[in-house]
Steps between C-alpha positions, in 0.01 A plus 500: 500500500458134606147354531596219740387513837667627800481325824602634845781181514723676145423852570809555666689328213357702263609799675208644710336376780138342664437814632523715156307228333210524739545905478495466079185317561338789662638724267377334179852390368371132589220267466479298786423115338519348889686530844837560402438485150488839244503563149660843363176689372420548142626113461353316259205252603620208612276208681555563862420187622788362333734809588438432837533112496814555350650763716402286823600172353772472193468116483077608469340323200211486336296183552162301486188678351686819459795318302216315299337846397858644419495233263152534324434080655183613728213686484490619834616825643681505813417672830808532540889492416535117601897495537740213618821510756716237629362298796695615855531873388322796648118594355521861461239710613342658151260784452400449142305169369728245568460116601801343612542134413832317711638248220754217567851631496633211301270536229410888497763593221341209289371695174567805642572810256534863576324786367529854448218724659372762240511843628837450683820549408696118623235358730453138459287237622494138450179315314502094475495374123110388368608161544636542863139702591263158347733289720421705837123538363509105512710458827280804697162393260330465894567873524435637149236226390557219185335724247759754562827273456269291148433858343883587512543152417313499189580862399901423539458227277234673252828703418731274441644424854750238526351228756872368599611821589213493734529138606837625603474782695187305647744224600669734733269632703309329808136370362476625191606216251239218567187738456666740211582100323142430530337791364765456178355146453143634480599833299742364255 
């Protein structure tokens, strides 16, 4: 039995239909995670804020405070699943915790992994690299405050981070390189 999600859009491709889905529902065969989104029952837990982020979005990734926490570099626990798309595609409408953030297209693959979702079977999502998530805390520090990008800062380097790896994925990205160079002067 597959844990990954089924939507109403592959149904058909995986040989039944909307209709049966919504009817399994009912019936107990499914957990319903969102519109158009189920889980066979009995599944194993999974986070279903990222489920459904994923099965609305597969370019979704993980970004900003959520992305820091993934990474033990903040303190702070998120409200919500804070995840990026590319800038001039469609917001989906979600139904679990989830804060969409539009990124620049040319720079949204920029330290940019994926990752597998525990509890399912292939379901991946994407996560930015530590270094990539201090860059956006300095380039969107208005948003998430200072302290927030210098306590990633200093924990990333408290384990041994590499600051030209992060000078260089700073360099590509929109404001992020003249404040992230300043706070290494006064940390290093």
């Amino acid at each position: 039995m597959t844990h990954d999600p089924l939507t109403s859009k592959n149904a058909v491709a995986l040989g039944t239909s909307k209709a049966r889905l919504s009817r399994g529902a009912r019936s107990g065969r499914y957990d319903r995670i969102a519109r158009g989104i189920y889980r066979p029952s009995g599944a194993d837990p999974a986070d279903m804020d990222l489920v459904e982020a994923a099965a609305r979005r597969p370019d979704a990734t993980i970004c900003l405070i959520s992305a820091l926490a993934h990474h033990g570099l903040t303190d702070e626990i998120p409200v919500a699943l804070d995840v990026a798309i590319p800038r001039g595609t469609r917001i989906p409408v979600a139904e679990g915790a989830i804060v969409w953030h539009v990124f620049d297209k040319a720079s949204f693959s920029v330290g940019r992994e994926e990752i597998s979702i525990p509890g399912t079977d292939d379901l991946q999502i994407g996560l930015y690299s530590p270094e990539r998530c201090i860059a956006d805390a300095y380039r969107l520090r208005g948003e998430l405050g200072y302290e927030t990008a210098t306590h990633a800062l200093r924990t990333w380097l408290n384990r041994g981070g590499r600051p030209a790896l992060l000078v260089e994925i700073a360099a590509q990205l929109p404001r992020a390189k003249a404040p992230l160079m300043q706070a290494l002067s006064t940390l290093t």
